[in-house]
PARODREN-888075 format. One line per field, with one value per residue (C-alpha): x, y, z; residue number from 1; residue in one letter. Coordinates in Angstrom, 3 decimals, decimal comma. Layout:
! PARODREN-888075
u <- (X / ...)
v <- (Y / ...)
w <- (Z / ...)
pos <- (NUM / ...)
code <- (A / ...)
END
This chain:
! PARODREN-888075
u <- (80,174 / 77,586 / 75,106 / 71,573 / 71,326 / 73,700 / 71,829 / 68,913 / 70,454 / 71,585 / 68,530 / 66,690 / 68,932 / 68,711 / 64,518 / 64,605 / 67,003 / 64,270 / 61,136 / 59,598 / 57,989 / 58,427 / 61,606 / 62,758 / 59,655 / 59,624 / 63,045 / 62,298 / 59,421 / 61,262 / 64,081 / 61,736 / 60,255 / 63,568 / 64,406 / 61,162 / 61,481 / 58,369 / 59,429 / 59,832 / 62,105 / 64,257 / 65,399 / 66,670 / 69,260 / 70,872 / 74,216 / 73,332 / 76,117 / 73,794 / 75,223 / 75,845 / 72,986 / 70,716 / 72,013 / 70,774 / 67,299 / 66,912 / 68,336 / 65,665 / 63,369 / 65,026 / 65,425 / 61,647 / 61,031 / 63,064 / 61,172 / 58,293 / 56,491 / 54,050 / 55,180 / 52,122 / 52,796 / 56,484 / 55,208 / 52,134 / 49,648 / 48,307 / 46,243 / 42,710 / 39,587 / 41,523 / 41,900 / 45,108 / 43,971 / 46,538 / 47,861 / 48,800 / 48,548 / 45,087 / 43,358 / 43,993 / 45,548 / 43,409 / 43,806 / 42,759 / 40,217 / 37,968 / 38,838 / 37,288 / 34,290 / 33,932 / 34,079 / 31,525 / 29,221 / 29,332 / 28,607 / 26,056 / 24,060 / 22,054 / 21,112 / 22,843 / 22,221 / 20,607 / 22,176 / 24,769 / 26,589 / 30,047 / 29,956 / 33,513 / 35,135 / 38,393 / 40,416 / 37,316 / 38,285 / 34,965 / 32,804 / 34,674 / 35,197 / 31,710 / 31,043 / 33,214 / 32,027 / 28,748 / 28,492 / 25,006 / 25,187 / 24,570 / 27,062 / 27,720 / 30,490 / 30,469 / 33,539 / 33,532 / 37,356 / 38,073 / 41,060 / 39,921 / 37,447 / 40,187 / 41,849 / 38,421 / 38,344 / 41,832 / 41,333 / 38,050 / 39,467 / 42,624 / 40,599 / 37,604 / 35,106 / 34,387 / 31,177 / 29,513 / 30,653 / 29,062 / 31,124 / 29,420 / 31,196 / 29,211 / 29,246 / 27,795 / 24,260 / 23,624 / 24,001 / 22,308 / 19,619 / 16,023 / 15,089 / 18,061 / 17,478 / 20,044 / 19,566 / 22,893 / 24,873 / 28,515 / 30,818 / 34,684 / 34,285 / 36,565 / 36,298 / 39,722 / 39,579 / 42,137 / 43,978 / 43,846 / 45,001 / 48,089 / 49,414 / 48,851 / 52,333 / 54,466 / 52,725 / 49,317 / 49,607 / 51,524 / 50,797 / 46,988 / 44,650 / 43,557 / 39,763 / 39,677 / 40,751 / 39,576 / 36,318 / 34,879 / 33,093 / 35,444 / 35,126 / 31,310 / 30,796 / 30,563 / 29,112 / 26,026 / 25,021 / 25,457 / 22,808 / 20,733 / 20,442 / 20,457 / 17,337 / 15,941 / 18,299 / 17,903 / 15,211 / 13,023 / 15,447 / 18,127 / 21,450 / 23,791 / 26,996 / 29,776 / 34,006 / 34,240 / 35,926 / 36,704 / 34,804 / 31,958 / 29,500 / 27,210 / 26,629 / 26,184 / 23,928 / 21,642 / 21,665 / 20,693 / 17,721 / 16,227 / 16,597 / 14,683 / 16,836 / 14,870 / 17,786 / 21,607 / 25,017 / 28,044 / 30,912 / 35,008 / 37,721 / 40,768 / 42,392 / 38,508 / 38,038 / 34,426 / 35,173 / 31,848 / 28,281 / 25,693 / 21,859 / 18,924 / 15,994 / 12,428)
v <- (30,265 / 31,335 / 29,086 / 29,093 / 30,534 / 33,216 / 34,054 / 34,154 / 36,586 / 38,668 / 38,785 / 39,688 / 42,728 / 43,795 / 43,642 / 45,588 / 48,243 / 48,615 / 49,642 / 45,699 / 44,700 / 41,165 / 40,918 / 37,723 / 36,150 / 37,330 / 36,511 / 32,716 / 32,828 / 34,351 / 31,649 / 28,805 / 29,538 / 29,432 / 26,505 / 24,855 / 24,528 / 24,922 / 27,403 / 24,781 / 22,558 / 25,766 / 25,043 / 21,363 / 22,472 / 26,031 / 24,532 / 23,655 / 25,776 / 26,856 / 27,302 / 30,362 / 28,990 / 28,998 / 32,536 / 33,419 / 32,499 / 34,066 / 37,404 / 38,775 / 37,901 / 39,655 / 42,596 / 42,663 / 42,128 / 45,473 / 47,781 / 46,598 / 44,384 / 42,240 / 38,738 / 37,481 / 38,848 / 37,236 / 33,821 / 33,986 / 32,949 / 33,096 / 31,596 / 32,088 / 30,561 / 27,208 / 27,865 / 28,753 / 31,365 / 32,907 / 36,449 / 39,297 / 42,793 / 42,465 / 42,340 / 43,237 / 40,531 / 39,022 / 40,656 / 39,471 / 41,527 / 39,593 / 36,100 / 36,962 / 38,637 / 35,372 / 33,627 / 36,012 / 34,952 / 31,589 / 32,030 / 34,103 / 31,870 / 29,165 / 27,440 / 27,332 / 29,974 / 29,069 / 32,193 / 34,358 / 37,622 / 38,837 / 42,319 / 43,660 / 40,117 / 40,881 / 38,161 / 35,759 / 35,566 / 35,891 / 33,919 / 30,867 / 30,616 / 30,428 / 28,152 / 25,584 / 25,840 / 25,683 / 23,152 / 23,686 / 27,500 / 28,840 / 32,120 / 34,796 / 36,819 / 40,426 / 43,101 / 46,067 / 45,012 / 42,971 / 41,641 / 40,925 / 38,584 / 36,614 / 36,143 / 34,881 / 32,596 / 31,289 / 30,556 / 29,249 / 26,521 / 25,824 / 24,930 / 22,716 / 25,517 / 27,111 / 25,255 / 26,544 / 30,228 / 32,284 / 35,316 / 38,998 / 41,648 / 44,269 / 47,861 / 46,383 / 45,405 / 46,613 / 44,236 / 41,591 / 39,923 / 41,459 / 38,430 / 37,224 / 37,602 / 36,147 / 34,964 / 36,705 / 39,949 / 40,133 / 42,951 / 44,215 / 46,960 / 50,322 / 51,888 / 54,411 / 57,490 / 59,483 / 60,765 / 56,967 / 55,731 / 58,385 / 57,170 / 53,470 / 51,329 / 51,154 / 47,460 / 48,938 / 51,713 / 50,686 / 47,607 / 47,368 / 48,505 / 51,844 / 51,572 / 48,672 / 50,863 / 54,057 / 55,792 / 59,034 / 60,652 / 60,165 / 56,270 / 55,953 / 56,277 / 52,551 / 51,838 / 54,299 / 52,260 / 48,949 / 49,621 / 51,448 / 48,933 / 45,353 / 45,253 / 44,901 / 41,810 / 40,490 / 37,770 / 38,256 / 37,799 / 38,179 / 38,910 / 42,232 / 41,615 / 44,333 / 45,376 / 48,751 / 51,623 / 52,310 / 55,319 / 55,039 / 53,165 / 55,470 / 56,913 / 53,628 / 52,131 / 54,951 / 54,335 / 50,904 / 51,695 / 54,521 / 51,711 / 49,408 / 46,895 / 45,468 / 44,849 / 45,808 / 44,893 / 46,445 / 44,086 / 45,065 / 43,686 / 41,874 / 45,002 / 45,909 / 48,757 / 49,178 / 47,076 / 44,840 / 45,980 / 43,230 / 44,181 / 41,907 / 42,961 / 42,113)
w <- (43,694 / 46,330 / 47,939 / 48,081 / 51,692 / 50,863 / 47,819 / 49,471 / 51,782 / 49,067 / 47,392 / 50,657 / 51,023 / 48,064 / 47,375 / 51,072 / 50,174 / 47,193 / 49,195 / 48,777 / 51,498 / 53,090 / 51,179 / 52,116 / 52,003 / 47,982 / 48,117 / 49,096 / 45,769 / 43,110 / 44,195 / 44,362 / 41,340 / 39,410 / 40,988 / 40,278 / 44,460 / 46,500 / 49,065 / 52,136 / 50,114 / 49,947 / 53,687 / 53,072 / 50,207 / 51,659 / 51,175 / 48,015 / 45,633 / 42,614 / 39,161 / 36,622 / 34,815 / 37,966 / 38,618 / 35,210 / 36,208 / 39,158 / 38,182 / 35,844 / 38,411 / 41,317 / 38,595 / 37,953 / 41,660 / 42,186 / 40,023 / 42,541 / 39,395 / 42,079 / 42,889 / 41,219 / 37,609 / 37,942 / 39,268 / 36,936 / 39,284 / 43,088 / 45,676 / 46,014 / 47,856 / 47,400 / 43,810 / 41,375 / 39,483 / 36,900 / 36,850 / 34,949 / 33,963 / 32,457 / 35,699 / 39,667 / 41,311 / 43,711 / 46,922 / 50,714 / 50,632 / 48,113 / 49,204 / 52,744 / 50,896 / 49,120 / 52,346 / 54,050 / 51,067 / 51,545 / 55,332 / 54,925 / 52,651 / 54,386 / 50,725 / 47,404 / 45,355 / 42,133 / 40,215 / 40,772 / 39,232 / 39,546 / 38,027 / 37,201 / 37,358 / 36,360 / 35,510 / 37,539 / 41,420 / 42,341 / 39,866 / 40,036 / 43,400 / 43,965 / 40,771 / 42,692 / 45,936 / 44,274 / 41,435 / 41,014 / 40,543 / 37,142 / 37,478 / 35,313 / 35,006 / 33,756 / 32,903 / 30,535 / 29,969 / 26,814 / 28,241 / 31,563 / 30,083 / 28,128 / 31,079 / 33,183 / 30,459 / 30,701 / 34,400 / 33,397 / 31,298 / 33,365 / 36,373 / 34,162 / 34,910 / 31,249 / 30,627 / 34,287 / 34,213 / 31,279 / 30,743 / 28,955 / 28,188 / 29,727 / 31,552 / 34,638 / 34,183 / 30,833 / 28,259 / 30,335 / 28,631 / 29,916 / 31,535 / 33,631 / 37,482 / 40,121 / 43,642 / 44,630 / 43,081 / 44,379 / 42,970 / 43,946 / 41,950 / 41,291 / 43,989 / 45,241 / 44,291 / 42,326 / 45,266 / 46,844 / 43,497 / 43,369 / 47,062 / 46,729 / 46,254 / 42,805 / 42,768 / 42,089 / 41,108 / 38,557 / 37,406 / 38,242 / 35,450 / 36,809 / 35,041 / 37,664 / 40,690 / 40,277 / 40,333 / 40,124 / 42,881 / 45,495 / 44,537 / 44,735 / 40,803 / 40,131 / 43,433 / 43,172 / 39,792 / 41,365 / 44,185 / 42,351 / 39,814 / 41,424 / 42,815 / 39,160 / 39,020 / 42,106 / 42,848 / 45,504 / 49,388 / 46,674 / 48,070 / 46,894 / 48,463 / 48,059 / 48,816 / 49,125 / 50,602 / 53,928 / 54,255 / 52,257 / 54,546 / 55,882 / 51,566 / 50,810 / 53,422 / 52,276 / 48,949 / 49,405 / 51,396 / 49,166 / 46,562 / 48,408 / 50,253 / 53,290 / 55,140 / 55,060 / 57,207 / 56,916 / 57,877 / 58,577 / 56,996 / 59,085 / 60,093 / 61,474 / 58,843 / 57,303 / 53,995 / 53,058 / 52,464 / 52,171 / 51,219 / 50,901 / 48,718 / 49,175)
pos <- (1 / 2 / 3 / 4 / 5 / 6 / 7 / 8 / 9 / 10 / 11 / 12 / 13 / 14 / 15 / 16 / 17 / 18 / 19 / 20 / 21 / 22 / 23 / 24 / 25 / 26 / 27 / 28 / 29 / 30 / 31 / 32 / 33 / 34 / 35 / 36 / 37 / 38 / 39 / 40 / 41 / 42 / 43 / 44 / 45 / 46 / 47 / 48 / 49 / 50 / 51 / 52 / 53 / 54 / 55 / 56 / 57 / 58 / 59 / 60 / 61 / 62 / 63 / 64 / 65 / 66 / 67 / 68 / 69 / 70 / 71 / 72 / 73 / 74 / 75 / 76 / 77 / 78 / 79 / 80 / 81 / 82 / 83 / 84 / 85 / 86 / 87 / 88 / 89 / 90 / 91 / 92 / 93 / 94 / 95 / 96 / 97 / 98 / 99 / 100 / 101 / 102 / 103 / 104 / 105 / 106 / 107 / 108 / 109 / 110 / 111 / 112 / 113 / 114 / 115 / 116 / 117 / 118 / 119 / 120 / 121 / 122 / 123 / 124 / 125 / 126 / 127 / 128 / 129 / 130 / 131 / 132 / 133 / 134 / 135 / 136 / 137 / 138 / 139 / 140 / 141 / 142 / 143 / 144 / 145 / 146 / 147 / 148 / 149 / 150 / 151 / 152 / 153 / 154 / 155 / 156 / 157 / 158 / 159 / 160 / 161 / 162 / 163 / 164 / 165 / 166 / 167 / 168 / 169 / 170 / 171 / 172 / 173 / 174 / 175 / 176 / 177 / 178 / 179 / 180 / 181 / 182 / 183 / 184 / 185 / 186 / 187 / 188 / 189 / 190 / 191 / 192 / 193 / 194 / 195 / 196 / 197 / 198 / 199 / 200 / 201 / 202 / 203 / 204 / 205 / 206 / 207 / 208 / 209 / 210 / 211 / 212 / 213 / 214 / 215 / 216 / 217 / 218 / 219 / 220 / 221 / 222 / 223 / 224 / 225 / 226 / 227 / 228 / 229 / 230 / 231 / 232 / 233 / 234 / 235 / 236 / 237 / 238 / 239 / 240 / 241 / 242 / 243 / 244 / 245 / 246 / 247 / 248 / 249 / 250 / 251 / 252 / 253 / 254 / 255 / 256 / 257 / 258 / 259 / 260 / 261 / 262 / 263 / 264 / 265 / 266 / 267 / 268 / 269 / 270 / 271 / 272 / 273 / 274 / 275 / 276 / 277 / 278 / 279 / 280 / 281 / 282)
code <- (X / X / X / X / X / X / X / X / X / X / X / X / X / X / X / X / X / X / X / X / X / X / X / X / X / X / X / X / X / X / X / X / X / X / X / X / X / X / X / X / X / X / X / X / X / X / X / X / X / X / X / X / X / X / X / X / X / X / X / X / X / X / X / X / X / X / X / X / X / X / X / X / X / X / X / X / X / X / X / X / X / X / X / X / X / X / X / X / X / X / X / X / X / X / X / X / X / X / X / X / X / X / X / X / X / X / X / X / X / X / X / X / X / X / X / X / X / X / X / X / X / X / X / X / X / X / X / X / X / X / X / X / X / X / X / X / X / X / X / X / X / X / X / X / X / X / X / X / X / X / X / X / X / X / X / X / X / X / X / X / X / X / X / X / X / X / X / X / X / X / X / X / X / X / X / X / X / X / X / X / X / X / X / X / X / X / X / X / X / X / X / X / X / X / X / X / X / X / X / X / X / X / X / X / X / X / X / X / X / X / X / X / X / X / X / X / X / X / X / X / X / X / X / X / X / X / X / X / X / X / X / X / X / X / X / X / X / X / X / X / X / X / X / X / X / X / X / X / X / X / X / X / X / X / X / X / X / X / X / X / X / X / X / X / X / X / X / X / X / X / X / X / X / X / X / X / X / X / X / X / X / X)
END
């Protein structure tokens, strides 16, 4: 019989010896999780001596863990904005990334938006966020992924948001209805390219949908269409706030003028690298 600390330990070896980073910290999750433990309550029982049957719980996990499935898909859900959102292989997990572009948003916006668009929603990060840090917003989320809407809508209804967020299967803008406008336009779309795609980790790589990753043109594909199109969807001082790549500022800073933005900012990410592009139209 082995207790909890020392299976802890083991399973910390093991995950590390298996390429995962963090490993103890997914260690101290996947345990928790069986346990039905949040992770701090771990510490006050590491003597405790767990049973065969407990064992039995944890070990798939650890298993899955190993063949570097994400935490998130094993624990079904994750963190973000303040919200639990769930998770699974329908749709990226949330990543960093998009919770501080959600963030920047929020800043950057003196007044409620009345309207807002999440294009490529995913499994509805974005678009609920901002419905609940904005209960007056009417927001409308947007994938050309059939299962990446059913899962916006299951987060939708989990967290009491279904009858604020309206969600359209759609290839970006085009099955909007011809009269829709929107005081802000916020998008994490595909945006790695093939190459970028190839050398990312087993956890995206693999698990991620690659329609939702990938793009063609050296990542701009999706990207061009956005800014060339959201000034027709934009009201007027309408906001078009974007995650991107690394190193596709200066082709997209362009873009957004020749399609009329008045104004645009790029912005870095927490590691300082070129990540957010936010354009104001006229």
């Amino acid at each position: 019989m082995s207790s909890l600390l020392e299976i802890i330990k083991k399973t910390t070896d093991y995950l590390g010896g298996r390429g995962v980073e963090s490993p103890r910290l997914n260690a101290e999750h996947l345990i928790g999780h069986a346990l039905g433990l949040k992770r701090m309550a771990l510490y006050l029982q590491f003597e405790r001596v767990l049973t065969e049957a407990e064992l039995e719980t944890i070990r798939p996990m650890v298993r899955r863990r190993a063949q570097r499935e994400p935490l998130q898909h094993i624990l079904g859900e994750t963190d973000f904005f303040g919200l639990k959102l769930k998770t699974d292989r329908r749709a990226l997990i949330p990543r960093p990334e998009t919770e501080l572009l959600v963030e920047l948003v929020t800043q950057l916006l003196s007044a409620a938006p009345a309207t807002v668009l999440d294009l490529g929603t995913g499994g509805g990060a974005i678009a609920l966020a901002l419905a609940r840090h904005w209960p007056a917003a009417r927001v409308t989320a947007v994938d050309a992924s059939d299962d990446a809407l059913a899962l916006a809508g299951e987060n939708a209804t989990a967290l009491g948001l279904a009858e604020r967020v309206t969600l359209l299967r759609s290839d970006w803008c085009a099955a909007l209805p011809a009269e829709a406008r929107f005081d802000l336009i916020v998008s994490n779309p595909p945006y790695l390219s093939a190459a970028e795609t190839a050398a990312a980790t087993p956890e995206v790589r693999d698990f991620d949908p690659s329609a939702a990753l990938t793009a063609a043109e050296d990542g701009l594909a999706d990207l061009r269409v956005i800014v060339a199109t959201a000034p027709t969807w934009l009201n007027a001082g309408g906001l078009l706030a974007l995650e991107t790549g690394i190193a596709q500022h200066p082709a997209l800073l362009r873009l957004a003028t020749e399609a009329g933005f008045i104004r645009t900012e790029s912005r870095q990410d927490l590691t300082g690298r070129d990540r957010f592009i936010f354009a104001w139209r006229t």
